[in-house]
BABAFI-119800 format. One record per residue: residue in three letters; x, y, z of N, C-alpha, C in turn. Coordinates in steps of 0.001 Angstrom, whole numbers, padded with zeros to 6 digits, always signed. Layout:
ALAXYZXYZXYZ ...
end
This chain:
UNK+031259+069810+078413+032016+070789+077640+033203+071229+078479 UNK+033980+071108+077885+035288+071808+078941+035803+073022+078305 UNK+036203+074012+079395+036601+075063+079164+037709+075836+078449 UNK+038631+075119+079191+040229+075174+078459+040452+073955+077563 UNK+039963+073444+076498+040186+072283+075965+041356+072396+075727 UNK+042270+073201+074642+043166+073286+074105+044297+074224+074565 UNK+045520+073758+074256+046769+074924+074329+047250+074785+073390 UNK+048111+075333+072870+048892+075422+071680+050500+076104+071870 UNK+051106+075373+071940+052288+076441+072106+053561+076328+070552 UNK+053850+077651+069893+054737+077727+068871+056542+078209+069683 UNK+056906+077983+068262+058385+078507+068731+058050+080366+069060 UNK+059042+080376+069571+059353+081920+070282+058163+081905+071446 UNK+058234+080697+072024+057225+080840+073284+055818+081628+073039 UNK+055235+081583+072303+053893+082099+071995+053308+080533+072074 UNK+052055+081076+072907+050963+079962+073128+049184+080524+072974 UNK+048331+079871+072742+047285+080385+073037+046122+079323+073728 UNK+045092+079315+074354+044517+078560+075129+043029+078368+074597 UNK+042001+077727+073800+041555+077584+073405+040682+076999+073694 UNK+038892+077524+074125+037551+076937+074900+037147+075970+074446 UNK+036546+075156+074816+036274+073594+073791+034537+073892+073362 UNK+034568+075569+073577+033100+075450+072240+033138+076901+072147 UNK+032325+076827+071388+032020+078561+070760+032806+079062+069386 UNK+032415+079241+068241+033647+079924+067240+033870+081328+067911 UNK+032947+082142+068120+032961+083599+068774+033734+083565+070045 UNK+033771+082232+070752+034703+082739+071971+036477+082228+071312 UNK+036387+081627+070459+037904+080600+070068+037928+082080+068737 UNK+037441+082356+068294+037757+083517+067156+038211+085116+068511 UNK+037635+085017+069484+037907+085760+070477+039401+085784+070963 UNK+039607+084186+071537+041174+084081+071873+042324+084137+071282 UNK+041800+083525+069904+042772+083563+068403+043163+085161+068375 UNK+042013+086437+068452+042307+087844+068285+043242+088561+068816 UNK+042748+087965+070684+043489+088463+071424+045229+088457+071914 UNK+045375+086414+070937+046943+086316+070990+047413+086545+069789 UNK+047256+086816+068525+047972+087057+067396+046735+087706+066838 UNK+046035+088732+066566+045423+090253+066613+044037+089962+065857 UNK+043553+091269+065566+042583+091296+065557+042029+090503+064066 UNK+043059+090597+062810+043216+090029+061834+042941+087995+061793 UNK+043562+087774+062962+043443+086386+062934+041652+085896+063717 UNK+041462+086769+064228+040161+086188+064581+039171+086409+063589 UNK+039504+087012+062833+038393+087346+061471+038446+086036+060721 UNK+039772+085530+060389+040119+084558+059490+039239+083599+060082 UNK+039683+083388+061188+039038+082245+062014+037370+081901+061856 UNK+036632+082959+062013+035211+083084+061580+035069+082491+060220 UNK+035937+083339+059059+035505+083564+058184+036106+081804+057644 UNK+036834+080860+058476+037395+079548+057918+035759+078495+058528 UNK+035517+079177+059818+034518+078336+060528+033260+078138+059327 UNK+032782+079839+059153+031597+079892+058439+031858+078725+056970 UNK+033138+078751+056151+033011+077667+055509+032757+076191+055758 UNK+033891+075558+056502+033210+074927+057466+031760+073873+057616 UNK+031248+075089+058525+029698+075271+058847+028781+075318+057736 UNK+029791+075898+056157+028632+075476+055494+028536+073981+054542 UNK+029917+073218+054750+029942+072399+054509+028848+071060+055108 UNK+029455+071132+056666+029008+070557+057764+026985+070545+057507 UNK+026327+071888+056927+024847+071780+056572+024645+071222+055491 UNK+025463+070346+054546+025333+069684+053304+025529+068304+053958 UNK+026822+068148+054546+027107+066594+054883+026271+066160+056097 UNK+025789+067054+056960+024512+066321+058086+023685+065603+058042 UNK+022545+066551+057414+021800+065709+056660+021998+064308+055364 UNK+023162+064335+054597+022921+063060+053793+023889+061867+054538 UNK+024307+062236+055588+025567+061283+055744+024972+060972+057392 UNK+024103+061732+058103+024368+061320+059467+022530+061055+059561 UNK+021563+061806+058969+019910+062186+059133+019544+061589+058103 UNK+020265+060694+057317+019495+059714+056387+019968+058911+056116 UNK+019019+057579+055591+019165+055972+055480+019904+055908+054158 UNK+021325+055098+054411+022703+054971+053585+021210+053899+052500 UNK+021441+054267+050855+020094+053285+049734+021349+052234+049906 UNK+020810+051395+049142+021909+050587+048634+021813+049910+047065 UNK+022356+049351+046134+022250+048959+044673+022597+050325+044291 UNK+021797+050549+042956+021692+052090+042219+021597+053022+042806 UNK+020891+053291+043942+020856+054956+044817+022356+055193+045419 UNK+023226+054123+045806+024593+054247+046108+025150+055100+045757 UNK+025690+055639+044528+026400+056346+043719+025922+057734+043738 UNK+024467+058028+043705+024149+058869+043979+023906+059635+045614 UNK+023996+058427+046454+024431+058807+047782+025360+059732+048240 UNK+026818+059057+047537+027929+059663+047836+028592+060720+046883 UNK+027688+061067+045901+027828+062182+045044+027776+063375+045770 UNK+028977+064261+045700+029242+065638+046659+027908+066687+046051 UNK+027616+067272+047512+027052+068369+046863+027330+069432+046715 UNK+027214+070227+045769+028265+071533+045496+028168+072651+046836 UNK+029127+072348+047816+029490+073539+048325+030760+074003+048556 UNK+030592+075373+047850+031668+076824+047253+032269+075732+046617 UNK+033497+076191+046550+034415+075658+046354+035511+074434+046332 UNK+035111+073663+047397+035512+072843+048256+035341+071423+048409 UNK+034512+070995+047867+034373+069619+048194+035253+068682+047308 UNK+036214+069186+046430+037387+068030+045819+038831+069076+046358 UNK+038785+069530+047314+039995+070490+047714+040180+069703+048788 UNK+041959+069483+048501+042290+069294+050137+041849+070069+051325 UNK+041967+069704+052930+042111+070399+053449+043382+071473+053667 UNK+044870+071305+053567+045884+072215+053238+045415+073439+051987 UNK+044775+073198+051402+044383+073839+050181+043599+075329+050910 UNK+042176+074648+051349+041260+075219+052325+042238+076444+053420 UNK+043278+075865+054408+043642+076565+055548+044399+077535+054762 UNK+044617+077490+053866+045651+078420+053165+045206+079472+052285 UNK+044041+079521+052014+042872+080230+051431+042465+081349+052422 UNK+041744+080742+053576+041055+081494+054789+042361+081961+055603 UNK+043387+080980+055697+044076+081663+057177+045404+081876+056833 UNK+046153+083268+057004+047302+083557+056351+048027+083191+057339 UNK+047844+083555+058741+048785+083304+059936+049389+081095+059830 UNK+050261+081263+059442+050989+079872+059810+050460+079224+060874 UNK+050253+079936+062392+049675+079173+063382+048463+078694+063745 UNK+047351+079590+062456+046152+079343+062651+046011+078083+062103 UNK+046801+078049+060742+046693+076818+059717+047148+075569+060136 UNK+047872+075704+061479+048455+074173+061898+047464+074340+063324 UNK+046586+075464+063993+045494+074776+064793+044362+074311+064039 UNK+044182+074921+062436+043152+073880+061476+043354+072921+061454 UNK+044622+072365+061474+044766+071004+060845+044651+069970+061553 UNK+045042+070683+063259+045712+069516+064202+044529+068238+064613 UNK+042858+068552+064429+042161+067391+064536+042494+066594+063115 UNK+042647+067130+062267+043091+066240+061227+044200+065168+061193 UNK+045472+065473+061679+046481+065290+061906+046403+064499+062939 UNK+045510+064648+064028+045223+063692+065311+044446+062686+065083 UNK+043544+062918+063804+042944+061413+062856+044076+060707+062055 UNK+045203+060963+061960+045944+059826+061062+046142+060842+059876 UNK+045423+061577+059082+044993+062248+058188+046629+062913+057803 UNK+046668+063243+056250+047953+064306+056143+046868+065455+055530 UNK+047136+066767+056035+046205+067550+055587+046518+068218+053830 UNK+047381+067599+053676+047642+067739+052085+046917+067052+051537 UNK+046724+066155+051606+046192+065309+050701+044469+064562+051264 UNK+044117+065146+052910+042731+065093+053609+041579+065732+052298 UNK+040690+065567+052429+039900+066097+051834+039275+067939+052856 UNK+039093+068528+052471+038747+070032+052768+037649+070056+053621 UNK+036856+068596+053915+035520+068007+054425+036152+067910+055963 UNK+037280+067864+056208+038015+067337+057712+037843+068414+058698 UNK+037626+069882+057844+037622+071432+058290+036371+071180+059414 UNK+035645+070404+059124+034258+070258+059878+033923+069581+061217 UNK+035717+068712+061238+036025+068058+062202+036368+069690+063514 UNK+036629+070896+063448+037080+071724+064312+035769+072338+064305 UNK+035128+072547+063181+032834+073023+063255+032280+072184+064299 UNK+032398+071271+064331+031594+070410+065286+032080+070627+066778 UNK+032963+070437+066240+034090+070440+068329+033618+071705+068479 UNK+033902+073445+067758+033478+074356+068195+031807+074755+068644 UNK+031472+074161+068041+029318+073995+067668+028820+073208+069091 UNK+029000+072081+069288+028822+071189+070013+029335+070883+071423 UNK+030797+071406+071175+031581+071477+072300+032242+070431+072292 UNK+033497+070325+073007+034146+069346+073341+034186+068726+074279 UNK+034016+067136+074319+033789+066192+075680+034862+065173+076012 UNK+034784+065092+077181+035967+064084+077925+035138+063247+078798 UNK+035291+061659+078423+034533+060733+078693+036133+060405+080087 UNK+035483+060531+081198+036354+060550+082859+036538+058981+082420 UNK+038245+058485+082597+038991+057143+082661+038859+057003+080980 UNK+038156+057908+079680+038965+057540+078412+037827+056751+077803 UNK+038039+056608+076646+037057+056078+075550+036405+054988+075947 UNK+037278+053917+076508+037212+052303+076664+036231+052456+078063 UNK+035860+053262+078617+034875+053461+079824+033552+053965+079433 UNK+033862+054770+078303+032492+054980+077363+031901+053550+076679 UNK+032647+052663+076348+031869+051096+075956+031507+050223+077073 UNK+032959+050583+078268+032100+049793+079392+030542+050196+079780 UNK+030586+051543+079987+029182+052056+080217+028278+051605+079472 UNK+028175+050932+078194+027256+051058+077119+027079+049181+078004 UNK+027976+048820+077860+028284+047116+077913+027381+046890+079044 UNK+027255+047715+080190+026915+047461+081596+025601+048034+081596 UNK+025372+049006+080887+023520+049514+080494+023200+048378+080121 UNK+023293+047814+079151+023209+047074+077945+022671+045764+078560 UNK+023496+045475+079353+023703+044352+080129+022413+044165+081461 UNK+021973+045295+081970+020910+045471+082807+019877+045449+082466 UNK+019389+046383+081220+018287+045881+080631+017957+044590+079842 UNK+018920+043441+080137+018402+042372+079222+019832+041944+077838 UNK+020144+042824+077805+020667+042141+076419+021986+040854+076639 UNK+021937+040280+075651+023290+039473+075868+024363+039593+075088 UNK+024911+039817+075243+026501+039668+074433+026904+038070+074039 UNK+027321+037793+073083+028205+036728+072878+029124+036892+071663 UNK+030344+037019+072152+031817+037069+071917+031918+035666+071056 UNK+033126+036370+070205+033686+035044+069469+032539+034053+068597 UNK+031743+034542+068424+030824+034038+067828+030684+033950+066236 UNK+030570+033212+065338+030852+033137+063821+029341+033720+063652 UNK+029230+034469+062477+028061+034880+061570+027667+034417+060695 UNK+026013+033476+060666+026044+032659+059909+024729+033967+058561 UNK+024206+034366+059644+023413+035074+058419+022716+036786+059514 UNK+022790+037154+058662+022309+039175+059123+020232+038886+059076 UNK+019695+039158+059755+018105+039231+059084+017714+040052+059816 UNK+017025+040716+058294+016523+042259+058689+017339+043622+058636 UNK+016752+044624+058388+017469+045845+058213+016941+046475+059256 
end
């Protein structure tokens, strides 16, 4: 977890510095640089969020994707509030009046490729998790996180073979 994950800096030299976990400590810093008003928002954007994030956990990450006919009903949203056919721009503009809060909502979005106009309101969950979980920095960068896996992988037995055509999948 790192401490200072984030900075943020706007025009007129205003910046704020942002913990890579906690909503209560990041709704804390949000208060303390643009007032007491913006850290409320902040909660009150997380708690949506968070209640999204307890609908999509469980069917999308804690259970086995059916396949044929259960498909459709897989990926059928489940009603929470408001939100699940709302952009995310839609969402930040609802919860957070401050302009600067709404472009630190967006910016994991925006750092996925994503335009938050047209993201789905589900992306909000991408800043729930980082705050919930915390934020991590894999030392030398992503591509050292697969070496690691490659070189475990590799000790206990397994083999790799590259470039290899797929003639058939067996087994689930």
């Amino acid at each position: 977890d790192i401490d200072d994950a984030f900075r943020y800096e706007f025009a007129g030299g205003q910046s704020v510095r942002l913990p890579g976990s906690g909503v209560g400590r990041t709704a804390q810093a949000l208060a303390e640089a643009f007032g007491a008003q913006a850290g409320q928002q902040w909660r009150d954007f997380m708690a949506a969020a968070g209640a999204m994030w307890a609908v999509a956990r469980p069917t999308f990450l804690e259970s086995e994707m059916p396949s044929g006919a259960g498909l459709p009903r897989w990926f059928r949203p489940s009603p929470v509030g408001r939100w699940p056919r709302r952009t995310l721009r839609s969402m930040t503009r609802h919860y957070l009046r401050d302009p600067r809060l709404q472009l630190i909502a967006e910016f994991p979005c925006v750092m996925s490729g994503n335009d938050p106009r047209t993201a789905p309101a589900m992306l909000a969950t991408i800043g729930y998790i980082q705050q919930t979980f915390g934020v991590q920095h894999v030392a030398g960068g992503i591509h050292r996180l697969a070496t690691a896996l490659t070189e475990r992988c590799e000790r206990l037995g397994v083999r790799f073979e590259y470039d290899s055509p797929v003639t058939a999948i067996v087994g689930t």
